[in-house]
C-alpha positions in Angstrom: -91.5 -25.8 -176.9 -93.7 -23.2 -178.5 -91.8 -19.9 -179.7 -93.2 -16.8 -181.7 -90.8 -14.7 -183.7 -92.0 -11.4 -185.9 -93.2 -11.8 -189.0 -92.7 -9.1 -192.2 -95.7 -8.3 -192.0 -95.4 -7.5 -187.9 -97.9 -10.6 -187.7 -96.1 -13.1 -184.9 -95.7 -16.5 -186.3 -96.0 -19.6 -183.5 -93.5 -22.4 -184.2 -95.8 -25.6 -183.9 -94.2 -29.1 -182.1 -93.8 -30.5 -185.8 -91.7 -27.1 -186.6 -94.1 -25.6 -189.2 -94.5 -21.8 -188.6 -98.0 -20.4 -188.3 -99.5 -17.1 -188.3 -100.3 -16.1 -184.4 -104.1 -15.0 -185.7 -106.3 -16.7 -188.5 -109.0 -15.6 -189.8 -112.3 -18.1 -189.4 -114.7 -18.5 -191.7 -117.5 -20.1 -189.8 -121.4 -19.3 -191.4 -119.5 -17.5 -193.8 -121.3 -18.9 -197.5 -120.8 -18.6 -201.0 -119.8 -15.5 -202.4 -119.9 -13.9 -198.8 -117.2 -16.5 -198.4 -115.3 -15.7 -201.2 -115.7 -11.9 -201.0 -114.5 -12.5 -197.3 -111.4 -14.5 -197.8 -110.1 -12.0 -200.6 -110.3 -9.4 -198.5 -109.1 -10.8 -195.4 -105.9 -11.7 -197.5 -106.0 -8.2 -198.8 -105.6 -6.8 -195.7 -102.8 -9.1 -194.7 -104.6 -12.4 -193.2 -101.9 -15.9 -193.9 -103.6 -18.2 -191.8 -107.0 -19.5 -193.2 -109.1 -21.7 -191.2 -112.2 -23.3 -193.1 -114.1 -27.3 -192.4 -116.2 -29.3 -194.2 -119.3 -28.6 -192.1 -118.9 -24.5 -193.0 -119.9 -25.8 -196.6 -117.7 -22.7 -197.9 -114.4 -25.2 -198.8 -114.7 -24.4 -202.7 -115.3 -21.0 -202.0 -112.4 -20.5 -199.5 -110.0 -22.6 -202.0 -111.3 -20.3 -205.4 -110.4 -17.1 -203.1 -107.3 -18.0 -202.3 -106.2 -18.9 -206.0 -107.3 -15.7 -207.2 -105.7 -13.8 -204.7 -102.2 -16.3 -206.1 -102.8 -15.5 -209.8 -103.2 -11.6 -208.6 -99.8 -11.9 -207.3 -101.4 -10.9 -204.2 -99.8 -13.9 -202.3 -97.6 -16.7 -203.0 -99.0 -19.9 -201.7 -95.9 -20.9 -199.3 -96.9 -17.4 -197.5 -100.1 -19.1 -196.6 -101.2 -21.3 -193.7 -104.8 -23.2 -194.5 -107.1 -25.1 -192.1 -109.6 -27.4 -192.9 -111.3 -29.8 -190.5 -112.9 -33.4 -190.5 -116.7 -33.7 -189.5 -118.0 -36.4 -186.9 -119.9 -38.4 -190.0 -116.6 -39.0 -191.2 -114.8 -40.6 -188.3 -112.4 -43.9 -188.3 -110.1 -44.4 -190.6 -111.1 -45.2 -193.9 -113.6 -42.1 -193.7 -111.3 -39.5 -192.4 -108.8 -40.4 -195.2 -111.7 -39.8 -197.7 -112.7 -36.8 -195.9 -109.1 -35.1 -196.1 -109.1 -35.9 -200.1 -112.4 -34.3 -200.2 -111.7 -31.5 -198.8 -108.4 -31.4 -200.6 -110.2 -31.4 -203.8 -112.9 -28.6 -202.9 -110.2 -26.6 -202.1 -108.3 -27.1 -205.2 -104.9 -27.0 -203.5 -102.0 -29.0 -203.7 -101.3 -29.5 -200.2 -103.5 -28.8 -197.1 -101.2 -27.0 -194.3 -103.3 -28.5 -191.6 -106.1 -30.6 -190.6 -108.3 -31.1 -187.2 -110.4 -33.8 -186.1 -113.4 -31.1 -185.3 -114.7 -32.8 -182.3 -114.2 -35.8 -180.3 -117.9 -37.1 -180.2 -116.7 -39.7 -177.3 -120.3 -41.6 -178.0 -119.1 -42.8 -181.0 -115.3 -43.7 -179.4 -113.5 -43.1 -183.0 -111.2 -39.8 -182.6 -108.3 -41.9 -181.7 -108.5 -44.1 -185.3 -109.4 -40.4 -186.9 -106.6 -38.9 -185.7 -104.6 -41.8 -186.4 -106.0 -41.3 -190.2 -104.3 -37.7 -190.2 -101.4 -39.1 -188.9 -101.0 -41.3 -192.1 -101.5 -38.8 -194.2 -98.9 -36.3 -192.7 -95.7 -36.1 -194.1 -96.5 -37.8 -198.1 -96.7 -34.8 -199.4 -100.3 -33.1 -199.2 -101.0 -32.4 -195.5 -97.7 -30.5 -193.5 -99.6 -30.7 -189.9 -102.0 -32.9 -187.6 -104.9 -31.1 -184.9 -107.5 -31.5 -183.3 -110.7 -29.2 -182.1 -112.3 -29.6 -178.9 -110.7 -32.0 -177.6 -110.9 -31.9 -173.6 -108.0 -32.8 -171.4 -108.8 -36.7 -171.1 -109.6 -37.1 -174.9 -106.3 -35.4 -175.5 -103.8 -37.1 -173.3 -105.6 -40.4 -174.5 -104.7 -39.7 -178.5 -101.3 -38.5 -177.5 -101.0 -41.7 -175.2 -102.3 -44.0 -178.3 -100.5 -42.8 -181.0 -97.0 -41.2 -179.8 -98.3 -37.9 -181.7 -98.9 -34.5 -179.8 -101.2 -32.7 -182.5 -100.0 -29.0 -183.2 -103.3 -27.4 -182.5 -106.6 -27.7 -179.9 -108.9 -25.4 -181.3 -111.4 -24.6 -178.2 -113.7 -21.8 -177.6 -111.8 -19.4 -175.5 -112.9 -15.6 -174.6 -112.9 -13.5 -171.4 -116.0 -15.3 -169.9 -114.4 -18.8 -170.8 -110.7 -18.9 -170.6 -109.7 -22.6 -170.5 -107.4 -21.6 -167.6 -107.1 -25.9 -167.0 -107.0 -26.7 -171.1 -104.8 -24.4 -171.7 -102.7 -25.7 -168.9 -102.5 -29.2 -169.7 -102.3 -28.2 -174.3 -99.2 -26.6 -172.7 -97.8 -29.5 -171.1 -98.0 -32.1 -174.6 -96.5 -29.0 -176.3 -100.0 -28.1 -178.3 -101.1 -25.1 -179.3 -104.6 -23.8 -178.2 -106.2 -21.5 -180.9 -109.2 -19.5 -179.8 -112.8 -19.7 -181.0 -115.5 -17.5 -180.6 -112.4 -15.1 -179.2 -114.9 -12.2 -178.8 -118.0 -14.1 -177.0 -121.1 -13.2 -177.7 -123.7 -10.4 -177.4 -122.6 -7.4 -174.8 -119.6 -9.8 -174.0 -117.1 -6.9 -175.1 -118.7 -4.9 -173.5 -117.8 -5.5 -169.8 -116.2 -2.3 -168.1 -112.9 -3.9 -167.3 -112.6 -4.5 -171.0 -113.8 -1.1 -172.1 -111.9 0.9 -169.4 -108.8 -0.9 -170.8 -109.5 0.2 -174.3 -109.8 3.4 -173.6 -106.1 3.5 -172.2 -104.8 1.7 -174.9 -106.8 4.0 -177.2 -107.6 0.5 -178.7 -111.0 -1.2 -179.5 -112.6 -3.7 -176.9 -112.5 -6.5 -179.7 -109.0 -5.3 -180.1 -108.1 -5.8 -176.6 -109.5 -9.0 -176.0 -107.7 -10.1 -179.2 -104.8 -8.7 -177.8 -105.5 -10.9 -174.0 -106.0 -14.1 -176.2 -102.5 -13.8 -177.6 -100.8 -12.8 -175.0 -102.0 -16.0 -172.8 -99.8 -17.4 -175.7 -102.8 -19.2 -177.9 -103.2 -18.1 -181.4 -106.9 -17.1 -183.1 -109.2 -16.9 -185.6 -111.7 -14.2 -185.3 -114.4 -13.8 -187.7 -115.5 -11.0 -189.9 -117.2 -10.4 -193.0 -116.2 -6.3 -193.2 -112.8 -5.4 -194.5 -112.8 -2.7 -191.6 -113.4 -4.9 -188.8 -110.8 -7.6 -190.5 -108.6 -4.5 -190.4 -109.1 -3.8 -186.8 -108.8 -7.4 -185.5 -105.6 -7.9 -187.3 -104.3 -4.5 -185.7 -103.1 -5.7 -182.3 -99.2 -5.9 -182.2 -98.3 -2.6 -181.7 -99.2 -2.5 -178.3 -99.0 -4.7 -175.1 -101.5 -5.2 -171.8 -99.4 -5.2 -168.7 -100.2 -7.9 -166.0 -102.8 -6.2 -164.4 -105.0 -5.6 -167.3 -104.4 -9.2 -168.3 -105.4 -9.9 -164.7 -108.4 -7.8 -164.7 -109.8 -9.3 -168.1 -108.9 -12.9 -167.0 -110.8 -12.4 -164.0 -114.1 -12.0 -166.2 -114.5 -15.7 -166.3 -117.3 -17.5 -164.5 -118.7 -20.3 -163.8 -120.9 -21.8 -166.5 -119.5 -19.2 -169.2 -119.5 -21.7 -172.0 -121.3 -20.4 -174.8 -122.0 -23.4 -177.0 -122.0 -27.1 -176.9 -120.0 -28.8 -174.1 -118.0 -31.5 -176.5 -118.0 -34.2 -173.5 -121.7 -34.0 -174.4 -121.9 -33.3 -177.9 -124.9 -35.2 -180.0 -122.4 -35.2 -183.1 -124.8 -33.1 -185.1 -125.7 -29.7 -185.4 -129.0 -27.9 -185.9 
């Protein structure tokens, strides 16, 4: 069962199947580099951001991890108050690999403990994300990694590691925005108890800037990014929306003060359609990318 209680900082926090406590909304850090990484992160914690969600393919792990111990030794933070992602990439599936992926990432970080860790995609071609997750699983619970997920992981691919192992992962991090809302993911995450987390919340392009969307933010006297944010959470997944300006981290963070009744959650919903995936199908995914 997944409950949400209210934070200090009026941030919700999602109570995950292994009973960790998560911030509803992360902040992602995808083609986010080197010192726009760092400057990033420290700001994002600055203006309240716990949940960090990083991956070895972002290349930004040291940065990420050298942000969030400055923001420690600034008193800024405390550790415990934070919730970190990282994710394995598809060179590094099976089991031997994923364990030395985790330690690697572990290390670039420079922490301690990592507070979860995804298998980033499937890659079905290559048939490992059951041993991969597996790996996680081993790893769980000796002291450096508190919780096990997954990333794109489609319903069959899902049921099958949960059917394999015993172990429901916390998180399915999928993309998920009002042209693509997962209406049958989302239904069957639900059912094993696993959290979906939204990425890409905000689409692409003029996706915010459909008229159901804008019409709503104008009643709200909310911004359309806002109010999609505000949708995403409200379906009950958590998310990680990206930002590089301390404004804009401001404003996505700034959506709990308010509430979209069901016919605006209808309305937005209804903006899905039919091939409204924006990037790579994972039952196809090459295992690379450009």
């Amino acid at each position: 069962m997944v409950t949400m209680k209210q934070h200090e900082n009026i941030i919700p926090t999602i109570t995950l199947n292994d009973g960790t406590e998560m911030p509803a909304i992360g902040f992602g850090t995808y083609k986010l580099r080197e010192q726009d990484a760092y400057r990033a992160v420290r700001s994002a914690i600055e203006v309240g951001y716990r949940h960090i969600d990083t991956a070895s393919l972002y290349k930004n792990e040291e940065e990420v991890g050298r942000a969030v111990a400055d923001a420690i030794t600034a008193g800024e933070v405390a550790r415990d108050e934070l919730f970190i992602t990282t994710k394995v990439w598809n060179d590094m599936h099976g089991d031997q690999l994923t364990q030395r992926s985790f330690q690697e990432s572990l290390h670039r970080l420079g922490l301690d403990y990592i507070d979860c860790c995804m298998v980033h995609w499937p890659w079905p071609q290559k048939g490992l994300y059951v041993e991969s997750f597996a790996a996680l699983a081993k790893i769980q619970g000796l002291g450096q990694l508190q919780s096990v997920a997954v990333a794109n992981f489609y319903p069959e691919v899902l049921r099958e590691i949960v059917a394999e192992t015993g172990i429901a992962p916390v998180l399915n991090q999928v993309e998920l925005h009002p042209g693509f809302s997962q209406a049958e993911q989302r239904a069957v995450d639900r059912e094993l108890g696993v959290v979906t987390e939204a990425w890409s919340p905000l689409g692409r392009g003029d996706s915010l800037n459909a008229e159901a969307i804008t019409l709503i933010a104008q009643c709200y006297e909310k911004t359309p990014a806002q109010v999609t944010l505000r949708w995403i959470h409200q379906l009950g997944c958590s998310v990680v929306p990206k930002s590089a300006n301390p404004q804009r981290q401001r404003e996505n963070l700034d959506i709990f003060d308010f509430e979209l009744n069901t016919e605006d959650m209808n309305s937005i919903t209804s903006l899905d359609e039919q091939g409204g995936r924006l990037f790579v199908d994972p039952h196809d995914f090459p295992g690379e990318v450009e």
